[in-house]
DSSP file (Angstrom, degrees, kcal/mol; ACC not computed):
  #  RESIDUE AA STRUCTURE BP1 BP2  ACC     N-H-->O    O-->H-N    N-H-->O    O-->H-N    TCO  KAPPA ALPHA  PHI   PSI    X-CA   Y-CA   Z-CA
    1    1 A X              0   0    0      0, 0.0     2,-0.3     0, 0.0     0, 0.0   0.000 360.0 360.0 360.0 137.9   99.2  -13.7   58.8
    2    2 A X        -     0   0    0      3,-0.0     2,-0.2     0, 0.0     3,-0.0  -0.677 360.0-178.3 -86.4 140.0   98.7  -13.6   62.6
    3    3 A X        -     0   0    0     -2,-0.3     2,-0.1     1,-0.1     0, 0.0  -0.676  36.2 -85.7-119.3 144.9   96.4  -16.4   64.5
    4    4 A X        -     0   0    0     -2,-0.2    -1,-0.1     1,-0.1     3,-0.1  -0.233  26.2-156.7 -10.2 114.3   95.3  -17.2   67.5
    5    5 A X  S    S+     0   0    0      1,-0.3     2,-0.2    -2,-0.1    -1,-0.1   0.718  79.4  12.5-107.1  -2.0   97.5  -19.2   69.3
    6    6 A X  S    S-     0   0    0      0, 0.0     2,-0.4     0, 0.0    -1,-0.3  -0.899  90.1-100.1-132.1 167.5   95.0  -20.7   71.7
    7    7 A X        -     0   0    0     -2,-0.2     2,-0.4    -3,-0.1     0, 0.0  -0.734  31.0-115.4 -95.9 170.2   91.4  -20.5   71.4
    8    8 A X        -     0   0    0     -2,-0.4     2,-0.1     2,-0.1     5,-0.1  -0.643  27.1-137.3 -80.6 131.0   89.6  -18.2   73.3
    9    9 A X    >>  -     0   0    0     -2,-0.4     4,-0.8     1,-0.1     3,-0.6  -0.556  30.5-113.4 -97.5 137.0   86.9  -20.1   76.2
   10   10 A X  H 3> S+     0   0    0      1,-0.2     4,-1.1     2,-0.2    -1,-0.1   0.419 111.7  63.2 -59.4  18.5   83.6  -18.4   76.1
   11   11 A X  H 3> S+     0   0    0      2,-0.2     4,-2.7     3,-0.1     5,-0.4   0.840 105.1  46.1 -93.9 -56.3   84.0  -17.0   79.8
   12   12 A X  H <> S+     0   0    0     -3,-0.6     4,-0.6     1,-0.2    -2,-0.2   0.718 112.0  52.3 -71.5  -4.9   86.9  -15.0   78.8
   13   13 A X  H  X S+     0   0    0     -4,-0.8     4,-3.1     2,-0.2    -1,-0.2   0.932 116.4  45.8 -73.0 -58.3   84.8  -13.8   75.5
   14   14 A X  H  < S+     0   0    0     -4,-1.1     4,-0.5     1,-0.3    -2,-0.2   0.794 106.9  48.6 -42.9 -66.9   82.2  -12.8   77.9
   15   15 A X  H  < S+     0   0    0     -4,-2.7    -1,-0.3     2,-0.2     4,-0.2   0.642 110.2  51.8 -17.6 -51.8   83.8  -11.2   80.4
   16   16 A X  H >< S+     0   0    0     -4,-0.6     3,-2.9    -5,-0.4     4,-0.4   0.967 116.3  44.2 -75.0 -63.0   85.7   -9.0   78.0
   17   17 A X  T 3< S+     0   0    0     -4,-3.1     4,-0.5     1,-0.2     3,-0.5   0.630  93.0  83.4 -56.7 -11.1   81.8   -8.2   76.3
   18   18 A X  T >  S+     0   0    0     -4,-0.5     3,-0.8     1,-0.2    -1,-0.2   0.828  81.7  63.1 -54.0 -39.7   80.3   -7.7   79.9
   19   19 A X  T <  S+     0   0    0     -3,-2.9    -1,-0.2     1,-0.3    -2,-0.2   0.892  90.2  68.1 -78.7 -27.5   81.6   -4.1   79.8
   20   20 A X  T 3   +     0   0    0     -3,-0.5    -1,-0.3    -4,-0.4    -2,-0.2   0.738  65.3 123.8 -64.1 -10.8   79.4   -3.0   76.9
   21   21 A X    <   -     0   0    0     -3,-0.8    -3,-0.0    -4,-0.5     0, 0.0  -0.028  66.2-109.2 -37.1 135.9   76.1   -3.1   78.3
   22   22 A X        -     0   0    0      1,-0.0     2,-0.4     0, 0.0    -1,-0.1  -0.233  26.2-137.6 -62.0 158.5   74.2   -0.1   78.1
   23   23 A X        -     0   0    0      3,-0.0     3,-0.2     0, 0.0    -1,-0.0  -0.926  20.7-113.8-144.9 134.2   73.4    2.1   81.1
   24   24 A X        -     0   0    0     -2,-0.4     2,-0.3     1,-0.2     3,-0.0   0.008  44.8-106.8 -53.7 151.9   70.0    3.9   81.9
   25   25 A X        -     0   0    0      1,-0.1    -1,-0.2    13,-0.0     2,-0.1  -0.510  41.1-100.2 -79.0 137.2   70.7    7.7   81.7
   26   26 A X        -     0   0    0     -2,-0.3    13,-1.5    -3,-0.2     2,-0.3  -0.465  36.6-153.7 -51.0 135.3   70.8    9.4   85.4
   27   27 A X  E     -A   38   0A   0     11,-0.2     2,-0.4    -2,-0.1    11,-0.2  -0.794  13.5-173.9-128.0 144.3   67.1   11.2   86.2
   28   28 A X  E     -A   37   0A   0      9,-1.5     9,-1.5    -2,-0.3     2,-0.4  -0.989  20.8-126.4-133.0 141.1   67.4   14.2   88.8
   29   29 A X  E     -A   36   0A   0     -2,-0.4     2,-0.8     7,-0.2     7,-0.2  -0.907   8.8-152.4 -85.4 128.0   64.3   15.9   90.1
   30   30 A X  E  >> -A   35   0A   0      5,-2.8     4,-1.9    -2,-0.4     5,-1.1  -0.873   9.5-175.7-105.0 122.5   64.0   19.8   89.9
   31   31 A X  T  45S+     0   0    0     -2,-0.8    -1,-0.2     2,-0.2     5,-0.0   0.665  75.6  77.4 -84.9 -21.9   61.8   20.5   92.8
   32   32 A X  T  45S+     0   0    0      1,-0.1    -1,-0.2     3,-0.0    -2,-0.0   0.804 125.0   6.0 -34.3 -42.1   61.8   24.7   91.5
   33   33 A X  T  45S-     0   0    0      2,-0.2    -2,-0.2    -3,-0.0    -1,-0.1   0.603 101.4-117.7-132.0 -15.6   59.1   23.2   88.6
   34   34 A X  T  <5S+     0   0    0     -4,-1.9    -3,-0.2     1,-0.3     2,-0.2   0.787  77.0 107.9  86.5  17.3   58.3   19.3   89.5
   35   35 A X  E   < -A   30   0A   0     -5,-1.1    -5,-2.8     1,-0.0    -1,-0.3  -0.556  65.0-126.5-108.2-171.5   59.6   17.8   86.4
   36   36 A X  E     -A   29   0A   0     -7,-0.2     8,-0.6    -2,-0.2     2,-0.3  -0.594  21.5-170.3-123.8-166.9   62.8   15.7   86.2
   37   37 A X  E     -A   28   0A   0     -9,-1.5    -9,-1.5    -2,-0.2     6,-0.1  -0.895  37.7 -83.8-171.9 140.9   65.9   16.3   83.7
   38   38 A X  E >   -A   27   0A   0     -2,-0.3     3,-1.4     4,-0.2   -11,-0.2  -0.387  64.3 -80.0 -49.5 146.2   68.9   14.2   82.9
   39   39 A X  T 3  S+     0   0    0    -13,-1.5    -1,-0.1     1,-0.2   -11,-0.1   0.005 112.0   5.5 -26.3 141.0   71.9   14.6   85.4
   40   40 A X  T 3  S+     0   0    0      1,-0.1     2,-0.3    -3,-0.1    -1,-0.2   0.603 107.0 105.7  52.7   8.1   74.1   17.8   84.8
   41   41 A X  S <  S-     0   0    0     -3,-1.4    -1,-0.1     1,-0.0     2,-0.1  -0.840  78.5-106.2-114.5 156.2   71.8   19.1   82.0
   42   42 A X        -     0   0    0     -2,-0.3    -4,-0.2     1,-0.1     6,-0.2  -0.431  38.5-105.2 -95.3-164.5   69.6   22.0   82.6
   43   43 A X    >   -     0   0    0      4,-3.0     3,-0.8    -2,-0.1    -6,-0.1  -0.380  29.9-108.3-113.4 171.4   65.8   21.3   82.9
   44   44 A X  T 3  S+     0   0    0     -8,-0.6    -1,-0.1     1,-0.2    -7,-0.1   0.855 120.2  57.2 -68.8  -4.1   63.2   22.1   79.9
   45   45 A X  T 3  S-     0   0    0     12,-0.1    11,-0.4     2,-0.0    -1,-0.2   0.350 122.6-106.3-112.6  -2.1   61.8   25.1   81.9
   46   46 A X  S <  S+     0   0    0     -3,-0.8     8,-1.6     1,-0.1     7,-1.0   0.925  75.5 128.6  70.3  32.6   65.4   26.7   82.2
   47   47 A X  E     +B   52   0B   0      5,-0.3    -4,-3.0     6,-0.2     5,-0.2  -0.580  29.8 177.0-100.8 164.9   66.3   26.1   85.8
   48   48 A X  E >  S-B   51   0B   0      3,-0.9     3,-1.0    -2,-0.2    -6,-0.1  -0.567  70.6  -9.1 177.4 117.0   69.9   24.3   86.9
   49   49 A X  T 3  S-     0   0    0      1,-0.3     2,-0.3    -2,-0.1     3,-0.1   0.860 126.9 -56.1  76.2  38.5   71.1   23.7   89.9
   50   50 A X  T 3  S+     0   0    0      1,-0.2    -1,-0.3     0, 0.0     2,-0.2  -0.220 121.1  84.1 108.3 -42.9   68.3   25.8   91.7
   51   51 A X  E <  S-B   48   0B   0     -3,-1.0     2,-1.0    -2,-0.3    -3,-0.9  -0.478  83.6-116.4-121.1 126.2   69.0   29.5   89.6
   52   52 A X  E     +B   47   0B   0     -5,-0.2    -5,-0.3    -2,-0.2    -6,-0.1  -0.803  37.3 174.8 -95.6 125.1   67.5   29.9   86.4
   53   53 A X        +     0   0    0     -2,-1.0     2,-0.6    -7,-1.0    -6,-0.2   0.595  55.9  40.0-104.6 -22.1   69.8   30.2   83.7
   54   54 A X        -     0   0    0     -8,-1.6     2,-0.5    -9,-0.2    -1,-0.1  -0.956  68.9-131.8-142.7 114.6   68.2   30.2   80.5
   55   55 A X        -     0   0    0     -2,-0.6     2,-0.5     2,-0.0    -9,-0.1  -0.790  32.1-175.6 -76.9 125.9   64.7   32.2   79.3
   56   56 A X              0   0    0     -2,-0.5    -2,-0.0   -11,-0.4    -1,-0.0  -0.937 360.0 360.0-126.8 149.3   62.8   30.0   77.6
   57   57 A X              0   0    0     -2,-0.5    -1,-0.1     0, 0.0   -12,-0.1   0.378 360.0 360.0 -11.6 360.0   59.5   30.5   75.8
């Protein structure tokens, strides 16, 4: 069966795990209605990128 052939020293453990942190979603303001929206998504009110795309109720 394959081992280790050194052990690993917690910096390099760390390091490695450093890149999984989570990251807050990007928040945009649509100034057309005054709410916000995630990045690249359209807004609840059916605006995107200035032009309203979408009717919604």
């Amino acid at each position: 069966m394959a081992v280790p052939a050194r052990k690993k020293s917690k910096m390099k453990k760390r390091s490695r795990r450093g890149q999984q942190g989570l990251v807050p979603p990007e928040i945009a303001f649509v100034p057309e209605t005054g709410d916000y929206r995630r990045s690249h998504h359209i807004s609840l009110k059916g605006y995107y990128k200035g032009r309203k795309v979408m009717e919604l109720g």
